[in-house]
The first five atom37 places (N, CA, C, CB, O) and aatype in JSON, in Angstrom:
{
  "aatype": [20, 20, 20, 20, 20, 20, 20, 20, 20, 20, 20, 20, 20, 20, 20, 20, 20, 20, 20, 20, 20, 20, 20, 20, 20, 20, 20, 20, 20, 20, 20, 20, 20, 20, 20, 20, 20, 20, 20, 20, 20, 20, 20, 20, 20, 20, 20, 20, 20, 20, 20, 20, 20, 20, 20, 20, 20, 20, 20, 20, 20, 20, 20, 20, 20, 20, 20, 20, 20, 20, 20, 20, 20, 20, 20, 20, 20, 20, 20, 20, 20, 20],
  "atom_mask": [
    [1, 1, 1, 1, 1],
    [1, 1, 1, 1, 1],
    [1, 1, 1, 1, 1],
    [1, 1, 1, 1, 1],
    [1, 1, 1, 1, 1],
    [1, 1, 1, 1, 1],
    [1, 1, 1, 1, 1],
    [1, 1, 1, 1, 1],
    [1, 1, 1, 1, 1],
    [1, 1, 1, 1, 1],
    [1, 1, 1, 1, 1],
    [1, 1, 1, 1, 1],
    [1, 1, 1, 1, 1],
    [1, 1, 1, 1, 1],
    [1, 1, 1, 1, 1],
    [1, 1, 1, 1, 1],
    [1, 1, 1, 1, 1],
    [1, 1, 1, 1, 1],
    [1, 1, 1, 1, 1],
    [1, 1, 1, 1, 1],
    [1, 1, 1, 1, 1],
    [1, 1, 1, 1, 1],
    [1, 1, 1, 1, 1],
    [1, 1, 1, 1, 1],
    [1, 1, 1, 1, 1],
    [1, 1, 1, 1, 1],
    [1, 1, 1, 1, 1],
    [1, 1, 1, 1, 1],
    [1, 1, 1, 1, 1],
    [1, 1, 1, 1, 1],
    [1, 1, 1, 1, 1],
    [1, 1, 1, 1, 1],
    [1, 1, 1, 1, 1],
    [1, 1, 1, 1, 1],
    [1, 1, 1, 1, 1],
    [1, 1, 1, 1, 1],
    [1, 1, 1, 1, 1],
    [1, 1, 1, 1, 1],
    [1, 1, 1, 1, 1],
    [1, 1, 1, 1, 1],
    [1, 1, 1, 1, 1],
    [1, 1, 1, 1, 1],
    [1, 1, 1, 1, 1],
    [1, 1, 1, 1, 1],
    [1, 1, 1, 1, 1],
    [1, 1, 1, 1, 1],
    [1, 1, 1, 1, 1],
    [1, 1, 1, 1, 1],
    [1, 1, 1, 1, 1],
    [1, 1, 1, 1, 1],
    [1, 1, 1, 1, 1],
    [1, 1, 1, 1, 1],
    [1, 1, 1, 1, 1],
    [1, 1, 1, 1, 1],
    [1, 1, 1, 1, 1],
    [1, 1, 1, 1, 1],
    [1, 1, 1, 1, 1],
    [1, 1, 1, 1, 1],
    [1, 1, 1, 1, 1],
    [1, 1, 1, 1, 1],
    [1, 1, 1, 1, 1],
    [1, 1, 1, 1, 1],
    [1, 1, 1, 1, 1],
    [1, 1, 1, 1, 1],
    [1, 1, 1, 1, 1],
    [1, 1, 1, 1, 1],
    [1, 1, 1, 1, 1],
    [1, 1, 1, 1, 1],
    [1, 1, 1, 1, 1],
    [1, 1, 1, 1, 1],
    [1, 1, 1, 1, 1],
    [1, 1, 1, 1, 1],
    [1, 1, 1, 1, 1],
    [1, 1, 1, 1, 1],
    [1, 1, 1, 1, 1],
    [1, 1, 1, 1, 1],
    [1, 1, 1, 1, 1],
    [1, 1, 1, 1, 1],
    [1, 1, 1, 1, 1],
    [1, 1, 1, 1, 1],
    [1, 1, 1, 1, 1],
    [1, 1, 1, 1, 1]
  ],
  "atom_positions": [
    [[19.18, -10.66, 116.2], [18.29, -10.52, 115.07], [16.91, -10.09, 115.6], [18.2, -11.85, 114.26], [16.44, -10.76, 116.52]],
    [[16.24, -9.1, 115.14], [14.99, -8.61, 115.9], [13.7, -9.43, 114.63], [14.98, -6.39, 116.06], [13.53, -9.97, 113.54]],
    [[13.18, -8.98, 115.76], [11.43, -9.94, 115.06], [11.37, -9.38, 113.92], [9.6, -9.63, 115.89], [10.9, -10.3, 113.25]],
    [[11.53, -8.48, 113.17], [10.97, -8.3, 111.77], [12.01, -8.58, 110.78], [10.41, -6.87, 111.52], [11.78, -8.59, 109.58]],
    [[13.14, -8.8, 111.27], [14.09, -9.37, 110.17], [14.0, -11.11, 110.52], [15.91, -8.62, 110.35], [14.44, -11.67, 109.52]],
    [[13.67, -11.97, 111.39], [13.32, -13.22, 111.54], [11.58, -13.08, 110.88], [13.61, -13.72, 113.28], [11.33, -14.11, 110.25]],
    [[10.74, -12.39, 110.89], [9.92, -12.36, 110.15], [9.89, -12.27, 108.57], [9.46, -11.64, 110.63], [9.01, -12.91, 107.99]],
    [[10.99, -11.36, 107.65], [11.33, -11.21, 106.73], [12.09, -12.8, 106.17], [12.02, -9.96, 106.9], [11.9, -13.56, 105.23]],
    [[12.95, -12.76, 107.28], [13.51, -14.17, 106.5], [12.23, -15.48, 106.27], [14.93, -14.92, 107.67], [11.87, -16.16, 105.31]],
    [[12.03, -15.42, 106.96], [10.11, -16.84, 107.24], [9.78, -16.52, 105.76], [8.01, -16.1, 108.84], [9.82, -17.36, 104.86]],
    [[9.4, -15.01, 105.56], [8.45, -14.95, 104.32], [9.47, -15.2, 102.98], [7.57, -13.31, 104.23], [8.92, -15.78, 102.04]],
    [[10.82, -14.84, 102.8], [11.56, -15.27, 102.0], [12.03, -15.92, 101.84], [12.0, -15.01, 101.8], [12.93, -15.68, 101.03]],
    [[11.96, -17.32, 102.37], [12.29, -18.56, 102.57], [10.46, -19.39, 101.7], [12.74, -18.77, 104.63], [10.47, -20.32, 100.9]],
    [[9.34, -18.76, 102.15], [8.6, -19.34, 101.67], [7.5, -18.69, 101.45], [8.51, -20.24, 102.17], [6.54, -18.83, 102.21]],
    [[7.43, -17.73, 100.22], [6.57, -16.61, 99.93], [4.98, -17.25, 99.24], [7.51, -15.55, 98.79], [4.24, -16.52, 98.57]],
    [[4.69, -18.62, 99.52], [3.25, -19.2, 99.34], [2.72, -19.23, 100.11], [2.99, -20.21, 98.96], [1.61, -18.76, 99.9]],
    [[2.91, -19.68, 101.39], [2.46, -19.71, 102.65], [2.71, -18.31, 103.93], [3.12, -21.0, 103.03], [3.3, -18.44, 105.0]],
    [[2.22, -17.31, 103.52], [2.14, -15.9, 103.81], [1.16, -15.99, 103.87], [2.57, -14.88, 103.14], [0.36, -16.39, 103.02]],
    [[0.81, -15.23, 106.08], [-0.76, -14.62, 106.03], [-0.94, -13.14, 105.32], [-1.34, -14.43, 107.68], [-0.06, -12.78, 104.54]],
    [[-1.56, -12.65, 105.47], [-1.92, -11.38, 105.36], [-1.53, -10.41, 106.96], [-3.59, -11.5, 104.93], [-1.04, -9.3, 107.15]],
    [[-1.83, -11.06, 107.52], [-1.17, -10.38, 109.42], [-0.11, -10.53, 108.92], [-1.34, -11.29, 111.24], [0.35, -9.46, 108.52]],
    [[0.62, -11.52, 108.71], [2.38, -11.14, 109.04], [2.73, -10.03, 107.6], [3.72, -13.08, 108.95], [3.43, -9.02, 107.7]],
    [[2.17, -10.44, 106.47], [2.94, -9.59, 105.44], [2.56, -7.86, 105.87], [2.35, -10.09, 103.65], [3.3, -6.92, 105.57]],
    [[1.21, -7.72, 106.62], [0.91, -6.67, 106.97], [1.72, -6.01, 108.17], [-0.31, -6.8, 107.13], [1.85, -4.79, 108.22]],
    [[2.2, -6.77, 109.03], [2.82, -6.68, 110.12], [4.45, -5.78, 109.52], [2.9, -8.37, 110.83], [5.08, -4.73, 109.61]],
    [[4.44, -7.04, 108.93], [6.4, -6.63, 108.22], [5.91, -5.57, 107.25], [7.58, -8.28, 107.03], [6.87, -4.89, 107.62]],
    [[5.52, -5.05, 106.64], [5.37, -3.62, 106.01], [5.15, -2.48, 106.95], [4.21, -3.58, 105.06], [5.85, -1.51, 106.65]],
    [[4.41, -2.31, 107.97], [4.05, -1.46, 108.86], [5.33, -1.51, 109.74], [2.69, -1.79, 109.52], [5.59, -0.38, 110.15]],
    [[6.43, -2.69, 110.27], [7.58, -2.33, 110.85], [8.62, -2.1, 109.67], [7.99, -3.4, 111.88], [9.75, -2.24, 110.12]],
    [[8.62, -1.87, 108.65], [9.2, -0.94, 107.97], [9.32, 0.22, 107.28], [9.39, -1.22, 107.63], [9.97, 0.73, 106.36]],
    [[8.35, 0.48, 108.15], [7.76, 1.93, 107.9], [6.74, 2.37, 106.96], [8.71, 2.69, 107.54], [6.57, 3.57, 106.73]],
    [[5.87, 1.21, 106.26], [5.24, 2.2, 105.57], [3.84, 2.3, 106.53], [5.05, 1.78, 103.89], [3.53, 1.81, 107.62]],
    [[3.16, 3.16, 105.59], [2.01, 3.96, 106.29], [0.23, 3.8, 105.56], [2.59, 5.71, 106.16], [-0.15, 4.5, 104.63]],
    [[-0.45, 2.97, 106.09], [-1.82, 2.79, 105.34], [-2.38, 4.24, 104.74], [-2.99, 2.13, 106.45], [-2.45, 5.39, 105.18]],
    [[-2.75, 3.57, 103.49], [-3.5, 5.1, 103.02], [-4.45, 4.81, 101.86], [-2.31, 6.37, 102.41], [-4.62, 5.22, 100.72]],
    [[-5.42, 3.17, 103.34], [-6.56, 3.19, 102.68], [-6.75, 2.26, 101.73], [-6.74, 4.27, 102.19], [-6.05, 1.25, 101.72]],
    [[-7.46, 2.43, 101.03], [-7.84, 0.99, 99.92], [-9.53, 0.91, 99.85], [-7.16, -0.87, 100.74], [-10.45, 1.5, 100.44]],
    [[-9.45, -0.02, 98.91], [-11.38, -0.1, 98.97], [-11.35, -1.59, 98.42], [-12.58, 1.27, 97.63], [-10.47, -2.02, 97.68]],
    [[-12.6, -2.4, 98.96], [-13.17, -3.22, 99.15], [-12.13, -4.28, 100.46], [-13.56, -3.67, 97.7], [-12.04, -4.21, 101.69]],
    [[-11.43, -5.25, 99.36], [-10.71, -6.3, 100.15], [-9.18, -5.84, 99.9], [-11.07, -7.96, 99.6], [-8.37, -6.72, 100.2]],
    [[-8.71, -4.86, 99.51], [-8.05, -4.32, 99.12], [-6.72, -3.03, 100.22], [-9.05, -3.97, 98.22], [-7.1, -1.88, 99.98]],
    [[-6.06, -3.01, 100.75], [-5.66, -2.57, 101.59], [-3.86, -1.35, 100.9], [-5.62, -4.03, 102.61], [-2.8, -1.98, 100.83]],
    [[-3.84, -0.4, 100.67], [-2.68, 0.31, 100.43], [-2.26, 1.0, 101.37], [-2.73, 1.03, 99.48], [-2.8, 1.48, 102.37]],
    [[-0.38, 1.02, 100.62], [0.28, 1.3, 101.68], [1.33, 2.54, 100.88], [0.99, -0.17, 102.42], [1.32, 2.77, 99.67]],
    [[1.87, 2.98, 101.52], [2.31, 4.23, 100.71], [4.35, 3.66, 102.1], [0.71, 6.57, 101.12], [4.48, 2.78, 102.94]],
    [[5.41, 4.75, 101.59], [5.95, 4.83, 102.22], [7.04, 5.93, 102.09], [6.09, 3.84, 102.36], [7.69, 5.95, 101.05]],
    [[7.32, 6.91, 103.15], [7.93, 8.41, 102.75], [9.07, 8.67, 102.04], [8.22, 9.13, 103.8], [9.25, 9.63, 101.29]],
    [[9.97, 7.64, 102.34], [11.0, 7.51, 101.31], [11.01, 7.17, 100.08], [11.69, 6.89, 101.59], [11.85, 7.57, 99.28]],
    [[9.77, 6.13, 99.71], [9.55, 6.08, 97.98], [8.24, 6.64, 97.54], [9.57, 4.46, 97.33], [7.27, 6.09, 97.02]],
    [[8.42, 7.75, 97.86], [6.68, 8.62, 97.16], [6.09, 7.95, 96.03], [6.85, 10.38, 96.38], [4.9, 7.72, 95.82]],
    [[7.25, 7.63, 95.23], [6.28, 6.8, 93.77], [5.67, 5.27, 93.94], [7.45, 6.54, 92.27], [5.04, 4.78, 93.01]],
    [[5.83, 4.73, 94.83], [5.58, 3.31, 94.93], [4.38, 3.19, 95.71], [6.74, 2.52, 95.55], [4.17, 4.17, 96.43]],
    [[3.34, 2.07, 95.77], [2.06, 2.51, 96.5], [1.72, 0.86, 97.05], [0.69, 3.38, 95.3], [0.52, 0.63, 97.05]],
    [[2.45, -0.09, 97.44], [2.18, -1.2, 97.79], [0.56, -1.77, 97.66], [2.7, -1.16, 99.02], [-0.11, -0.75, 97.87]],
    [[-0.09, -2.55, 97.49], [-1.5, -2.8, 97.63], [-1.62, -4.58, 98.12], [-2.3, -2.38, 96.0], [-1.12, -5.52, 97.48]],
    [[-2.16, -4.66, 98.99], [-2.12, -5.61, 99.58], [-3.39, -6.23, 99.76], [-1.52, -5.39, 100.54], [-4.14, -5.7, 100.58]],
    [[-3.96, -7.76, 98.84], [-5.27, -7.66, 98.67], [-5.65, -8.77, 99.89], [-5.77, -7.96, 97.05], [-4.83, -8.85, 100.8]],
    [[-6.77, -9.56, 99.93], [-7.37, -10.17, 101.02], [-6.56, -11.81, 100.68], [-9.32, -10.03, 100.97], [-5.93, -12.47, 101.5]],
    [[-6.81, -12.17, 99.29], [-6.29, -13.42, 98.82], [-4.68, -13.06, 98.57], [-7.15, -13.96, 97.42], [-4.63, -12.17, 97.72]],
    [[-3.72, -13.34, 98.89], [-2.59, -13.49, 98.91], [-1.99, -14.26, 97.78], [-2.38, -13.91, 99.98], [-2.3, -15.45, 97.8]],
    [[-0.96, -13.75, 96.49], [-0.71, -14.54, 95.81], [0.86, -14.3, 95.98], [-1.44, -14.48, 94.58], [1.37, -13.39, 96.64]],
    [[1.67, -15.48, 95.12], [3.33, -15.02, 95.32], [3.5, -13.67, 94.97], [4.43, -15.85, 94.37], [4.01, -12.76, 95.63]],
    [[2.92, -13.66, 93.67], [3.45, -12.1, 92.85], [3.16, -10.77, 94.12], [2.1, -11.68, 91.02], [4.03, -9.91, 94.3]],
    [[2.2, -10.76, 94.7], [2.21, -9.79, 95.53], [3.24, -10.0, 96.96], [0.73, -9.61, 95.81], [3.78, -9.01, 97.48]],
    [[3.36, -10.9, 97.31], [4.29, -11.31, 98.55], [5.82, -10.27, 97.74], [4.55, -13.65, 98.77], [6.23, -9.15, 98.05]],
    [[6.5, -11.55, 96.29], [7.49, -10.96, 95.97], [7.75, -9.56, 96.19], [7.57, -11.21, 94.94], [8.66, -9.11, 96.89]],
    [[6.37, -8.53, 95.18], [6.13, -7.05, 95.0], [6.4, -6.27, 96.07], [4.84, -6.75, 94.65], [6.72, -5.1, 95.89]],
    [[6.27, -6.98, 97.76], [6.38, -6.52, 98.84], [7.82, -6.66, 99.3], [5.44, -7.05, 99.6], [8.4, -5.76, 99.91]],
    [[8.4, -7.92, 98.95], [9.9, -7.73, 99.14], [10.95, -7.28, 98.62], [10.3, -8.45, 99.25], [12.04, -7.11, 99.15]],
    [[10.53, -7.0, 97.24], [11.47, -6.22, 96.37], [11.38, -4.83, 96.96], [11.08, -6.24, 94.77], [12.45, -4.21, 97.04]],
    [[9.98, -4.08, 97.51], [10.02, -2.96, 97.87], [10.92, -2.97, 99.05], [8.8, -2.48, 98.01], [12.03, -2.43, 99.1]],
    [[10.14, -3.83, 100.29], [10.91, -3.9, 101.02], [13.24, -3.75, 101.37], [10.17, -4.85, 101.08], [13.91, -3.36, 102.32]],
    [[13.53, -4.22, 100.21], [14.86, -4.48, 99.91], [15.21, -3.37, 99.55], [15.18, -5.46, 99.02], [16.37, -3.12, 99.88]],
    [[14.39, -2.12, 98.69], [14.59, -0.66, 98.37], [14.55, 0.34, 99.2], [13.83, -0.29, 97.57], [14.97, 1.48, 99.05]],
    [[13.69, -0.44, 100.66], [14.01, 0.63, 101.81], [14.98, 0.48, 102.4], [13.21, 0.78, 102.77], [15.65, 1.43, 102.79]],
    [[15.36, -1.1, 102.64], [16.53, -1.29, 103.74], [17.9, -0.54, 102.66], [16.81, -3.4, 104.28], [18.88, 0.04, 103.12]],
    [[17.67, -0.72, 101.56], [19.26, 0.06, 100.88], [19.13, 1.65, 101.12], [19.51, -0.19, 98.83], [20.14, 2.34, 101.13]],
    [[17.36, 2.42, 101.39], [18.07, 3.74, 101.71], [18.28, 4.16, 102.93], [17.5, 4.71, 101.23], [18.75, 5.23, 103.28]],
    [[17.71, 2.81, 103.88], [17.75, 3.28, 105.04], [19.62, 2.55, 105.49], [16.15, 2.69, 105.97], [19.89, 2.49, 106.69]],
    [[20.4, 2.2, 104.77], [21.74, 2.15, 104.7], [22.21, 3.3, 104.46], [22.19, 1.33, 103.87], [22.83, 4.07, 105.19]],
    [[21.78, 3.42, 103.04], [22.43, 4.78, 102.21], [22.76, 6.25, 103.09], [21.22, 5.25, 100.97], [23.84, 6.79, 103.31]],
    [[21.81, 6.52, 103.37], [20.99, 7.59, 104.46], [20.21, 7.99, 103.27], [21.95, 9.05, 105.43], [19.33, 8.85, 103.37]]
  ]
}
């Protein structure tokens, strides 16, 4: 099992207690790509879902943790799919 799927499981086991490093960590090893943000505010874009734009703010709430794993779960199915 490599570090970002033992990282994935941590945060889905307990999506309240999420830093901002690790949720930032596990998005960037799944490929997506910063593109920026303003103030406390941090976005993430990723090439396989052009329409989706992740945003990742300074205060951490569930709804955004979830928002990150549902995306997350839409890459690992295309990166199955091809």
């Amino acid at each position: 099992m490599t570090r970002r799927e033992k990282r994935l499981q941590r945060i889905e086991r307990n999506p309240r207690n999420v830093s901002r490093k690790d949720l930032i960590s596990l998005v960037e090893a799944y490929g997506f790509v910063r593109r920026g943000g303003k103030g406390s505010h941090t976005c993430y874009k990723h090439p396989g879902l052009p329409e989706v734009k992740l945003t990742i703010p300074t205060a951490l709430k569930v709804a955004y943790v979830k928002q990150v794993l549902e995306t997350i779960y839409r890459v690992r199915e295309i990166d199955e799919h091809g």
